[in-house]
PLY file of the C-alpha trace (Angstrom):
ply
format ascii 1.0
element vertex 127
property float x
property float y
property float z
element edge 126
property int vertex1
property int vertex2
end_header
-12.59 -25.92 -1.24
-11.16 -26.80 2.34
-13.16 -29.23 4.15
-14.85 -27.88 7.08
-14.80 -23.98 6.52
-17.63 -23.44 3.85
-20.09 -22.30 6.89
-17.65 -19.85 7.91
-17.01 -16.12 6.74
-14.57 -14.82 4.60
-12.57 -13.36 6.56
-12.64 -16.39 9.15
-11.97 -19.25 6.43
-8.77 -16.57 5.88
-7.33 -16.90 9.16
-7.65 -20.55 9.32
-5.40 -20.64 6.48
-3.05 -18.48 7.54
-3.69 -15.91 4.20
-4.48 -12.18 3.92
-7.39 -10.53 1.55
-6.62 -9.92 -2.30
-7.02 -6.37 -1.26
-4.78 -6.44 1.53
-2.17 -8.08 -0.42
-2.60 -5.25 -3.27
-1.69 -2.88 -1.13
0.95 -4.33 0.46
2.48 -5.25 -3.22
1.83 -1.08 -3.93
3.02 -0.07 -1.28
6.78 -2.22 -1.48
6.69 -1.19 -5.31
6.87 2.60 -3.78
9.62 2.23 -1.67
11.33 0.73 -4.62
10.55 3.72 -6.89
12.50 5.71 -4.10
15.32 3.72 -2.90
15.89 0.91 -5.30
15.26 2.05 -8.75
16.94 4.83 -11.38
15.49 7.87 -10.52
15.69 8.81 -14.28
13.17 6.00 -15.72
10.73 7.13 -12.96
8.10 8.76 -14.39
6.95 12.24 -14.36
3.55 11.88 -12.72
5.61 10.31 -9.45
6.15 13.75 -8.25
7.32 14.14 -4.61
5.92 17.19 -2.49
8.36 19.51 -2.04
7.11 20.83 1.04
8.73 18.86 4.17
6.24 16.91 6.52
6.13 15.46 10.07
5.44 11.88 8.48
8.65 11.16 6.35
10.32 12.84 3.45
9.33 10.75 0.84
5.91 12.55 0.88
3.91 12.13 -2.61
2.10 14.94 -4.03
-2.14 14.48 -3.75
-3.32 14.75 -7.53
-6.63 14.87 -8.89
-7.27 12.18 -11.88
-7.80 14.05 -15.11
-10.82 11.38 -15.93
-12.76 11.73 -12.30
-12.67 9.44 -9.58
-13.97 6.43 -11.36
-11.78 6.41 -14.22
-9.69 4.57 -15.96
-6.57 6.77 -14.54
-8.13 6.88 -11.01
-6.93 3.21 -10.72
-3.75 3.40 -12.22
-0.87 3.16 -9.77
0.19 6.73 -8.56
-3.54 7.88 -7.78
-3.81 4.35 -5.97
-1.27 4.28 -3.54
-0.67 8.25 -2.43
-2.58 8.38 0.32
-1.56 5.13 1.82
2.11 5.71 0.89
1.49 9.26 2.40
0.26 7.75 5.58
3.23 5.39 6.88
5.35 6.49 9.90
8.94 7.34 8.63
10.82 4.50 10.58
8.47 2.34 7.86
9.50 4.58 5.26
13.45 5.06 5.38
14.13 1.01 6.19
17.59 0.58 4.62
16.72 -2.16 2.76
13.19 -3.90 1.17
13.48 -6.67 3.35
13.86 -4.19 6.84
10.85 -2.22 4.66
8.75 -5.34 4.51
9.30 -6.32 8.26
8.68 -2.94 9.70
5.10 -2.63 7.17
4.04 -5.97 8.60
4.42 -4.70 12.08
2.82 -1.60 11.66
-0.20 -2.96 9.67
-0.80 -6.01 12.08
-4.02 -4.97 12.67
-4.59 -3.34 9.48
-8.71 -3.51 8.93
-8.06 -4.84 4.93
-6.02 -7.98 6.82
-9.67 -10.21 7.02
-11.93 -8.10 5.93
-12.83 -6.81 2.71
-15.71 -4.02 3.96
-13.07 -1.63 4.36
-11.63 0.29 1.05
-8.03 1.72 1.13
-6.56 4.04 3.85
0 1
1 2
2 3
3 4
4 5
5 6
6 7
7 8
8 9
9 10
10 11
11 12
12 13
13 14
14 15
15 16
16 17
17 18
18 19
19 20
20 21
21 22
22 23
23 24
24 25
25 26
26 27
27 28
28 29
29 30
30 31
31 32
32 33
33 34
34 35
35 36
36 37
37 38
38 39
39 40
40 41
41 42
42 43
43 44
44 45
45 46
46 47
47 48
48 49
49 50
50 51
51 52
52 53
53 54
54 55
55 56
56 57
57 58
58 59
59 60
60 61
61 62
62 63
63 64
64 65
65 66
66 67
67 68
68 69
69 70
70 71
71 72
72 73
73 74
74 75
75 76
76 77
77 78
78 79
79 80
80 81
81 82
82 83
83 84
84 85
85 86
86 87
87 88
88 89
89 90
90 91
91 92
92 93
93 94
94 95
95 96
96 97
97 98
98 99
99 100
100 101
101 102
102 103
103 104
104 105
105 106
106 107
107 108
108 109
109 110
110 111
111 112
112 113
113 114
114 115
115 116
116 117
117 118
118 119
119 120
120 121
121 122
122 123
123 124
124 125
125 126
């Protein structure tokens, strides 16, 4: 739709105007509705399946339990948000993780996923 970038990749015609994949921003959206869940939100309307492990870990406290969907991996359920966003949520470096507020949370997941491979590309399926 931009004159001059239908020759050039995806991922190229992306940085030329200054946006991120639909995947990319997915994540990011999943991964600032998490840190909501924990620091922002009642923690008695949060549902049951949004179980924290209770074992500590050397990433950050806020550690989600791994579960298995109860329909497979390509389910229905497999998609839904929990199942979607453990492993990445389970995966950021505390100083990400304990930001005081969503704006410091925002600032410091920007700077550690700079370079994230989902940023231009779309080959590359979640962490």
């Amino acid at each position: 739709m931009v004159d001059g970038l239908q020759n050039l990749e995806y991922g190229e015609r992306l940085k030329k105007c200054g946006l991120t994949t639909l995947l990319f921003r997915r994540l990011r959206g999943d991964m600032i509705e998490a840190y909501k869940h924990f620091k922002t939100y009642d923690q008695s309307i949060i549902p049951k399946t949004f179980e924290v492990n209770n074992r500590p870990s050397r990433k950050h406290d806020f550690q989600l339990k791994q579960k298995t969907a109860s329909d497979g991996t390509k389910g229905i359920q497999s998609n839904s948000f929990y199942y979607r966003i453990v492993k990445s949520w389970n995966s950021l470096p505390s100083n990400v993780v304990n930001a005081p507020t969503v704006n410091y949370f925002k600032n410091r997941l920007d700077e550690h996923w700079k370079d994230h491979d989902l940023i231009y590309s779309t080959t590359v399926m979640y962490l």
